[in-house]
Backbone atoms as SQL, in Angstrom:
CREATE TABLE atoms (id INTEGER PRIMARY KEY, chain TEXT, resi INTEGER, resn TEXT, atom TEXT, x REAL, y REAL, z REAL);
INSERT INTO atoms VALUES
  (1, 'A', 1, 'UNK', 'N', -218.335, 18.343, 122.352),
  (2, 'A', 1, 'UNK', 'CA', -218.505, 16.909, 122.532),
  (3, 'A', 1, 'UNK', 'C', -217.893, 16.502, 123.864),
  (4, 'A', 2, 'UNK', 'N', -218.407, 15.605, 124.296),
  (5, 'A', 2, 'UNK', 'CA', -218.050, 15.146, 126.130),
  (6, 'A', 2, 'UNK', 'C', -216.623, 14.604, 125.981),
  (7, 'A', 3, 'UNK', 'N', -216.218, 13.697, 124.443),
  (8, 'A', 3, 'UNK', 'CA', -214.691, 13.582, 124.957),
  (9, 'A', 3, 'UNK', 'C', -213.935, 14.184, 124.590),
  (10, 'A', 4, 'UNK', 'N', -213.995, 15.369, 123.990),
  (11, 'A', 4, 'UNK', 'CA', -213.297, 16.295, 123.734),
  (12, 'A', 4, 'UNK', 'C', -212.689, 15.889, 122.161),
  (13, 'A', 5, 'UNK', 'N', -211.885, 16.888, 121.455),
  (14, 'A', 5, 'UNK', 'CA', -211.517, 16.753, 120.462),
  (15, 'A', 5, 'UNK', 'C', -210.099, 15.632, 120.566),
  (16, 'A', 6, 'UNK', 'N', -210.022, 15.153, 119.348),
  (17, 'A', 6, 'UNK', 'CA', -209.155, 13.910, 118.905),
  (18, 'A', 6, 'UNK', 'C', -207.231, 14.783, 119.859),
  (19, 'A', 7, 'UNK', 'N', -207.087, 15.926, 118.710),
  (20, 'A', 7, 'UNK', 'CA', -206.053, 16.945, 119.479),
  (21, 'A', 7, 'UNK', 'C', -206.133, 16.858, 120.564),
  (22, 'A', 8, 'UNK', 'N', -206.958, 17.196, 121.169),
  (23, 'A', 8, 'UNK', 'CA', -206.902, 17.199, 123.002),
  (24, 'A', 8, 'UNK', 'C', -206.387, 15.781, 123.970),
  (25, 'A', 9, 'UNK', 'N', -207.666, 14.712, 123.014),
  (26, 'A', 9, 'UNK', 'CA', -206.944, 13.634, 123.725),
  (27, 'A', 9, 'UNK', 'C', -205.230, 13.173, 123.670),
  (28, 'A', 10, 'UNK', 'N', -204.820, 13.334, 122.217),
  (29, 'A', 10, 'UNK', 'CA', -203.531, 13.227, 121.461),
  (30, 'A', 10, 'UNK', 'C', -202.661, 13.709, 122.917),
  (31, 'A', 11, 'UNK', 'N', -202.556, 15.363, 123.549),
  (32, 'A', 11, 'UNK', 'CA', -202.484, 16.039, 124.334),
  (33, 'A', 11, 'UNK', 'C', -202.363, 15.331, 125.538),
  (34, 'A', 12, 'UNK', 'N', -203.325, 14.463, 126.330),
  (35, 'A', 12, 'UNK', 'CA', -203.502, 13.934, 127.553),
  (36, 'A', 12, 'UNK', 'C', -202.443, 12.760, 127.265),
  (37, 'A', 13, 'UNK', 'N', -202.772, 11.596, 126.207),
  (38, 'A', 13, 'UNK', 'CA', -201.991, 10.545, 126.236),
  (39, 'A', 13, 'UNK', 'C', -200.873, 10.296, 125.125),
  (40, 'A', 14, 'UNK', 'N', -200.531, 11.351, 124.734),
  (41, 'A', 14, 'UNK', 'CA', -199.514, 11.103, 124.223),
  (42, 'A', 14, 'UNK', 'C', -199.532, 9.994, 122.670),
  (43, 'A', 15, 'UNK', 'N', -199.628, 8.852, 123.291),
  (44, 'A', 15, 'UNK', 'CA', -199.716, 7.642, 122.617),
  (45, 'A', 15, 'UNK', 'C', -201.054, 6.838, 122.334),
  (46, 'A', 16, 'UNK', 'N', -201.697, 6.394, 121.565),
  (47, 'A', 16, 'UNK', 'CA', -202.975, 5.678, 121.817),
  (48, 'A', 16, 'UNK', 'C', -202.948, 3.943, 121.270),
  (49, 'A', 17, 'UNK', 'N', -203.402, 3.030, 121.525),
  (50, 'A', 17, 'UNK', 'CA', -203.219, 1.760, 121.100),
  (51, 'A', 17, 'UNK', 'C', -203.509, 1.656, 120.118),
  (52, 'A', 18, 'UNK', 'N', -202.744, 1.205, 119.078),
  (53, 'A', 18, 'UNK', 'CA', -203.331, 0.556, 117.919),
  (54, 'A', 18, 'UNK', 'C', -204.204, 0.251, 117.646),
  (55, 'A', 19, 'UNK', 'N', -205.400, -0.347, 118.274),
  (56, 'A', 19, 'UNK', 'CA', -206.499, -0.680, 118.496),
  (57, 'A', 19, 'UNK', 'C', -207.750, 0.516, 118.523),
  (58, 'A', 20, 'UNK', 'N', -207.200, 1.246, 119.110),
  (59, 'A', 20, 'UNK', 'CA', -207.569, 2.226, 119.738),
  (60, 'A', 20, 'UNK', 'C', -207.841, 3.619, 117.884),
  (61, 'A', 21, 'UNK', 'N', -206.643, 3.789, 117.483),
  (62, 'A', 21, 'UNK', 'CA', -206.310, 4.635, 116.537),
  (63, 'A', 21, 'UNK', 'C', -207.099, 3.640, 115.094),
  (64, 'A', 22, 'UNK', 'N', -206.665, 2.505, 114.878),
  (65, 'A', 22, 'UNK', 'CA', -207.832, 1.694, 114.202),
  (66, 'A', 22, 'UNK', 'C', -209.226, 1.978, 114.344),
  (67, 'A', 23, 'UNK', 'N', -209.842, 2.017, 115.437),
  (68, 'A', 23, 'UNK', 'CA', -211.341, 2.526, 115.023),
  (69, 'A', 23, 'UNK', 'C', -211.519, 3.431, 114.587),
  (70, 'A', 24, 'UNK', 'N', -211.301, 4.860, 114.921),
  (71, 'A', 24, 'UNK', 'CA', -211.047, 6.275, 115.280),
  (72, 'A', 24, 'UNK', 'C', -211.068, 6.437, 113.610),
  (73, 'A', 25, 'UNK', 'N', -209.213, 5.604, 112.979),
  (74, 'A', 25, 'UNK', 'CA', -209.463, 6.444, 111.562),
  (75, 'A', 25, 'UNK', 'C', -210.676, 5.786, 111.030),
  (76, 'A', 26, 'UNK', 'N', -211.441, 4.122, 111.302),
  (77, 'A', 26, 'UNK', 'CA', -212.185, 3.647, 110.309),
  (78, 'A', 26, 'UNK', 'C', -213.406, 4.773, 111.011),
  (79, 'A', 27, 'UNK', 'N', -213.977, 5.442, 111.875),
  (80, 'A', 27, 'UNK', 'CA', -214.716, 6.182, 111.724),
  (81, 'A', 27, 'UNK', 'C', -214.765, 7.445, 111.095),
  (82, 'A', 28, 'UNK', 'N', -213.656, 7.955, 111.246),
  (83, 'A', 28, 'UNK', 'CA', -213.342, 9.467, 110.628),
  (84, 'A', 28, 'UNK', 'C', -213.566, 9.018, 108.859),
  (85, 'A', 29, 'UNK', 'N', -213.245, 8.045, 108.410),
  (86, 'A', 29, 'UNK', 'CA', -213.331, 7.800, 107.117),
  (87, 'A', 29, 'UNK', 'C', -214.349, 7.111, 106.573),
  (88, 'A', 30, 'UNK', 'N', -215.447, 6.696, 107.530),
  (89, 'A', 30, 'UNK', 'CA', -216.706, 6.475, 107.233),
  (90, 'A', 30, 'UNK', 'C', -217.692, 7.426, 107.360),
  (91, 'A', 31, 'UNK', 'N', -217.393, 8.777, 108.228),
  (92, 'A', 31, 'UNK', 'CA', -217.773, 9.975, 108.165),
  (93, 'A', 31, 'UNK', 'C', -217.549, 10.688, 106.895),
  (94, 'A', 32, 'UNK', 'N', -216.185, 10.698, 106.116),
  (95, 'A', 32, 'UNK', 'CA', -215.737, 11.280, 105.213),
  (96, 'A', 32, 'UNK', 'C', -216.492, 10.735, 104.134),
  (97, 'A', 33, 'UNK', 'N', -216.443, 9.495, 104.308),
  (98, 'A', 33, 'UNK', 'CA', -217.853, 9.016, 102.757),
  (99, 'A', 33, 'UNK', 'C', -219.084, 8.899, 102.703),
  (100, 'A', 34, 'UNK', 'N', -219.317, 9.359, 104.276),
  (101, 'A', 34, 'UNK', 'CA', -220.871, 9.845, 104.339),
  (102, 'A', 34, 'UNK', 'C', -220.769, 11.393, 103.171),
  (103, 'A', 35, 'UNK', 'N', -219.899, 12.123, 103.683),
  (104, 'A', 35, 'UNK', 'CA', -219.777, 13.559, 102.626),
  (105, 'A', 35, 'UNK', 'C', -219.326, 13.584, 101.705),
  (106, 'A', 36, 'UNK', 'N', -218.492, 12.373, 100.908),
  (107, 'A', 36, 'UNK', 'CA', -218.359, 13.040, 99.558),
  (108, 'A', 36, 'UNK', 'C', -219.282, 12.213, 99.304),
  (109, 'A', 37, 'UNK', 'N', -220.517, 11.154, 99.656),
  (110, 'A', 37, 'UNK', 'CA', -221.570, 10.913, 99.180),
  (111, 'A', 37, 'UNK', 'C', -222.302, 11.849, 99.204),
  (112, 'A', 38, 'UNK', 'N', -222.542, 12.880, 99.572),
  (113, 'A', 38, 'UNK', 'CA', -223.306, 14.096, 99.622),
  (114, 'A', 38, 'UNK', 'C', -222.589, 15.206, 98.724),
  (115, 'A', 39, 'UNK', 'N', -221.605, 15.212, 98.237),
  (116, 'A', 39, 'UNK', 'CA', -220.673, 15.758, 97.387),
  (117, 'A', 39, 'UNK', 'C', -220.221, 17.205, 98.160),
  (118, 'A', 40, 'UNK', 'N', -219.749, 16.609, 99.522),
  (119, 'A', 40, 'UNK', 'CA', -219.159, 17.575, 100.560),
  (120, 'A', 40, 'UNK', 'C', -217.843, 17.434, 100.459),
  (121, 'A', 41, 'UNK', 'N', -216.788, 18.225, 100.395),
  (122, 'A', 41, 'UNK', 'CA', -215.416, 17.877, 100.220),
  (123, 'A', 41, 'UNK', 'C', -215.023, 18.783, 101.498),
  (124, 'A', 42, 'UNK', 'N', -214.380, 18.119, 102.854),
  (125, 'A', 42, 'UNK', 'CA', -214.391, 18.731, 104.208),
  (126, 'A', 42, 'UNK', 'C', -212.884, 20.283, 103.686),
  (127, 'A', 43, 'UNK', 'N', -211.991, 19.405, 103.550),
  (128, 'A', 43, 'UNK', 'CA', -210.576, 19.806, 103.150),
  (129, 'A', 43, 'UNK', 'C', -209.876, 20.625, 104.272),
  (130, 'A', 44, 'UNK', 'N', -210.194, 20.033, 105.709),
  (131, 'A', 44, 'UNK', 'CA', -209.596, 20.648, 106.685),
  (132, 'A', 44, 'UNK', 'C', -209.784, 19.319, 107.715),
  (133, 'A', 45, 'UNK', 'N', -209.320, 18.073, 106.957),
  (134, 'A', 45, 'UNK', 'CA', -209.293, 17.117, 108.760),
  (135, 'A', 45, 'UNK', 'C', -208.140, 17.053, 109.278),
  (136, 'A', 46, 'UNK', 'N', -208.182, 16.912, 110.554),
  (137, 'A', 46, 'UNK', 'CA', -207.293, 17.263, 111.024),
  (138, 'A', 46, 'UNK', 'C', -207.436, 16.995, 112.547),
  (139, 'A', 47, 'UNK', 'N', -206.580, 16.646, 113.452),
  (140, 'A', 47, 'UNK', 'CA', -207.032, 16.298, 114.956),
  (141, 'A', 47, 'UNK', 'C', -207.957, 16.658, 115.816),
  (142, 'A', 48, 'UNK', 'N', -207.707, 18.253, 115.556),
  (143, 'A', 48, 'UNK', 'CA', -208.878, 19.182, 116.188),
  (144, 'A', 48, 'UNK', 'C', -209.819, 19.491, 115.322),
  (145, 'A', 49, 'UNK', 'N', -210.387, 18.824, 114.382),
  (146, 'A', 49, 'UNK', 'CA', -211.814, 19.333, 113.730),
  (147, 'A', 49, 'UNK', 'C', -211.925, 17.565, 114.193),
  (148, 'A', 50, 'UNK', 'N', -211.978, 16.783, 114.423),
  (149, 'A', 50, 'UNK', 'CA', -212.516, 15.335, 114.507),
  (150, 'A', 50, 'UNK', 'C', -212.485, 15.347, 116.567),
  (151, 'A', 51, 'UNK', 'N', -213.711, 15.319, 116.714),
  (152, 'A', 51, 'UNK', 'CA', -214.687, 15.186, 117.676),
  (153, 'A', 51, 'UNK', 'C', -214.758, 13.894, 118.465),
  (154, 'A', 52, 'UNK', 'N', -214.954, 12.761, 119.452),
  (155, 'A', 52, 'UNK', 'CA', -215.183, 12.206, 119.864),
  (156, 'A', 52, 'UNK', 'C', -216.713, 12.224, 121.047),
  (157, 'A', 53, 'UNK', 'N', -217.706, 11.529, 120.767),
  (158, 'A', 53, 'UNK', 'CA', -218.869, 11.956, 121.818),
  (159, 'A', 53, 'UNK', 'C', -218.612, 11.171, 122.997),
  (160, 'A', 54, 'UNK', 'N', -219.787, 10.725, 123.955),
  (161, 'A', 54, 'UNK', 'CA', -219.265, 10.298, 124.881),
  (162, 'A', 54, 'UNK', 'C', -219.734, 8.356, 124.706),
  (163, 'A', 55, 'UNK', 'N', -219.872, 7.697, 123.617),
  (164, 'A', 55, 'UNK', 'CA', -219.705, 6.738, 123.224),
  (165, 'A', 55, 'UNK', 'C', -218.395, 6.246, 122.522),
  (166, 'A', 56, 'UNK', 'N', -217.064, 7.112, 122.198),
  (167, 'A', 56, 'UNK', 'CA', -215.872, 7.094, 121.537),
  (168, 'A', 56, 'UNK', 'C', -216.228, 7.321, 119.993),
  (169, 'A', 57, 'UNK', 'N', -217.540, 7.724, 119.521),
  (170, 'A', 57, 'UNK', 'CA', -217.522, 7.918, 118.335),
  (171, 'A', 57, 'UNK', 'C', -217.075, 9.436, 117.602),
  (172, 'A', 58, 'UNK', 'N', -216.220, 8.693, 116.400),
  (173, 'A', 58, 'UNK', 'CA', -215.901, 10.156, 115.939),
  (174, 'A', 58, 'UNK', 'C', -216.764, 11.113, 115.390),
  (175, 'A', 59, 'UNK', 'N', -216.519, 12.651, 115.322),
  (176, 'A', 59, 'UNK', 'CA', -217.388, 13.483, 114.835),
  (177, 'A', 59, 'UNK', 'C', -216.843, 14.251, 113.851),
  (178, 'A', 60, 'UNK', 'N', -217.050, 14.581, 112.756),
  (179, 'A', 60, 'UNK', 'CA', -216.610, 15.547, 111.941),
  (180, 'A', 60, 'UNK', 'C', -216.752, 17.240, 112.356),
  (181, 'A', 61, 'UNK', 'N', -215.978, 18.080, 112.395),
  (182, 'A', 61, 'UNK', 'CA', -216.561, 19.047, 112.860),
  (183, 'A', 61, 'UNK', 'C', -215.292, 19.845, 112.076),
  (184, 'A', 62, 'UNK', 'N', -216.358, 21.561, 112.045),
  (185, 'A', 62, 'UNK', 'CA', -215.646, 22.633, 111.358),
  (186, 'A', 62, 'UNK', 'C', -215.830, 22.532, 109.787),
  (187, 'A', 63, 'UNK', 'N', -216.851, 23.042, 109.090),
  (188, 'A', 63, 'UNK', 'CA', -216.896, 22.963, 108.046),
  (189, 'A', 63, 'UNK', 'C', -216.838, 24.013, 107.145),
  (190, 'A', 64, 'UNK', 'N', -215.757, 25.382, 107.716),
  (191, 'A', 64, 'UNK', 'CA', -215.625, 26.245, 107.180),
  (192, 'A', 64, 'UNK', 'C', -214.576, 26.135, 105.911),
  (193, 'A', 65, 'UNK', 'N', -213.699, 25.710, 105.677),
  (194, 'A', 65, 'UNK', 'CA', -213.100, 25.481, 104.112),
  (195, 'A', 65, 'UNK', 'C', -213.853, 24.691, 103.245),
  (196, 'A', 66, 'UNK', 'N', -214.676, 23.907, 104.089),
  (197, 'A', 66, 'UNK', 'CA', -215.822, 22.624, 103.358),
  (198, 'A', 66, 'UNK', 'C', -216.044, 23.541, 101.965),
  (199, 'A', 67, 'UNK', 'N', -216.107, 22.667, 101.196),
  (200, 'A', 67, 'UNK', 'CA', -216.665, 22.911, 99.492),
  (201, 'A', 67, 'UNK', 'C', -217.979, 21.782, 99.168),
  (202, 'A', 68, 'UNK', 'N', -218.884, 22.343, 98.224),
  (203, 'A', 68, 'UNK', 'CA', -220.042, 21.129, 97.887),
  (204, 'A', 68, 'UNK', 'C', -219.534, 21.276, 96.397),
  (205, 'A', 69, 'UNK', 'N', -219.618, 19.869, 95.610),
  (206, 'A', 69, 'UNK', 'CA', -219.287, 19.771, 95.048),
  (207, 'A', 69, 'UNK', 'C', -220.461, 19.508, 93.846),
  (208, 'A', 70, 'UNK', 'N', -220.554, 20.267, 92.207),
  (209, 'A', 70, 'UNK', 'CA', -221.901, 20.480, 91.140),
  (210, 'A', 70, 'UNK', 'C', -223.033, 21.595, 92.037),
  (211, 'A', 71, 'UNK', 'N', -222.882, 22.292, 93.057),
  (212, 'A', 71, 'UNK', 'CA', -223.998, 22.853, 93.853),
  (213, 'A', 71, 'UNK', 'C', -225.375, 22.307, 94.299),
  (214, 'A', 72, 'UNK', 'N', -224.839, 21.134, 94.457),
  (215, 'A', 72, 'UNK', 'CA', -226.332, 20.286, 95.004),
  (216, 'A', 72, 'UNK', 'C', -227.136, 21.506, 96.303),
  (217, 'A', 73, 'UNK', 'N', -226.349, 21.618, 97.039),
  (218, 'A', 73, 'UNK', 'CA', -226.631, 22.068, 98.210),
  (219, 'A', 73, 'UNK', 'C', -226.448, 23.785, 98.284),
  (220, 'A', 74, 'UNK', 'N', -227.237, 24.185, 99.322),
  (221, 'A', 74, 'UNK', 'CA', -227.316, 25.814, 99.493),
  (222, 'A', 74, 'UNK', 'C', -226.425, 25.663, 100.798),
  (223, 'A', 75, 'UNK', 'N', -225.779, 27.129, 100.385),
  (224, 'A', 75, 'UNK', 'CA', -224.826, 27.252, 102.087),
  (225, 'A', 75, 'UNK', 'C', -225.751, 27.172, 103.393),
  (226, 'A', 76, 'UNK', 'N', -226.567, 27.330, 103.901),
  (227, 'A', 76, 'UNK', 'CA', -227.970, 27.392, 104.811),
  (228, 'A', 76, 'UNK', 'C', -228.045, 25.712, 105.237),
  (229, 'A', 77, 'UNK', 'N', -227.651, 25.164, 103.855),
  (230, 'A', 77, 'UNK', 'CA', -228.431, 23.653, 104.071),
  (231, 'A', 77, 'UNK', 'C', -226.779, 22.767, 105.297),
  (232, 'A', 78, 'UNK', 'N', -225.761, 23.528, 104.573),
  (233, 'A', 78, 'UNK', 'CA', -224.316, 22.758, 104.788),
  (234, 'A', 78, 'UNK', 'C', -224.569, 23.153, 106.694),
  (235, 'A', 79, 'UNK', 'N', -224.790, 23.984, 107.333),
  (236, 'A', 79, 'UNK', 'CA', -225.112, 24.253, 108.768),
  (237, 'A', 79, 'UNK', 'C', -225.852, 23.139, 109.523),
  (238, 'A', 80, 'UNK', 'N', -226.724, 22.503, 108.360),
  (239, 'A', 80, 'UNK', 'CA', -227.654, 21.447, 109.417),
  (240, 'A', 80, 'UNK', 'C', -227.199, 20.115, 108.857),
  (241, 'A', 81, 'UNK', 'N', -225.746, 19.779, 107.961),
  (242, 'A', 81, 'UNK', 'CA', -225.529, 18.217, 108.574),
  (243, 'A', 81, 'UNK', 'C', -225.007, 17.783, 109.607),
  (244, 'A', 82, 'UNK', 'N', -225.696, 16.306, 109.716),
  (245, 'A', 82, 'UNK', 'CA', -224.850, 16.206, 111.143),
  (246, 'A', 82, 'UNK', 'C', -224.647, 14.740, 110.503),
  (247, 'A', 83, 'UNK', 'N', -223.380, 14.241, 110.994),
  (248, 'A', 83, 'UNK', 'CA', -222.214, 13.137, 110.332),
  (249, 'A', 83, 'UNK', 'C', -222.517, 12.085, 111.444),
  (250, 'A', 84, 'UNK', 'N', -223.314, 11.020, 111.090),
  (251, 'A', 84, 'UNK', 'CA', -223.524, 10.042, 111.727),
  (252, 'A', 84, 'UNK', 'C', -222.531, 8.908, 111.381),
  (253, 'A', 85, 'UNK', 'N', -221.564, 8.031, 112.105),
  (254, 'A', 85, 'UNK', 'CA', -220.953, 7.158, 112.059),
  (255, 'A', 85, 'UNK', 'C', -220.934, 5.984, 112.739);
């Protein structure tokens, strides 16, 4: 992603505005209920799996501990979501 991971920025500035960390989690957690609406349980967020593009939107990323939850989904299928926020 063009702005690099959440960790990285953390890294450059240290500190981020309130303002700033307010959007960020309400996106990361409107991402997160995009997937357990899909009955995706991530169970690895964390600075460096949350993405920023080059609009400041967050991205979910790394879905290797990810669990689906009743087996709605085939492992094949979990490769092609992509977490719109």
């Amino acid at each position: 992603m063009e702005g690099g991971s959440l960790h990285d920025i953390l890294q450059q500035h240290h500190r981020l505005p309130e303002e700033v960390i307010c959007v960020l989690a309400r996106n990361a957690l409107e991402g997160l209920n995009y997937l357990h609406g899909m009955n995706i349980v991530h169970r690895d967020i964390k600075p460096s799996n949350l993405f920023l593009n080059e609009k400041g939107e967050v991205k979910i990323a790394y879905f290797g501990v990810s669990h689906v939850i009743e087996g709605i989904f085939e492992a094949n299928d979990m490769n092609a979501v992509h977490v719109h926020t």
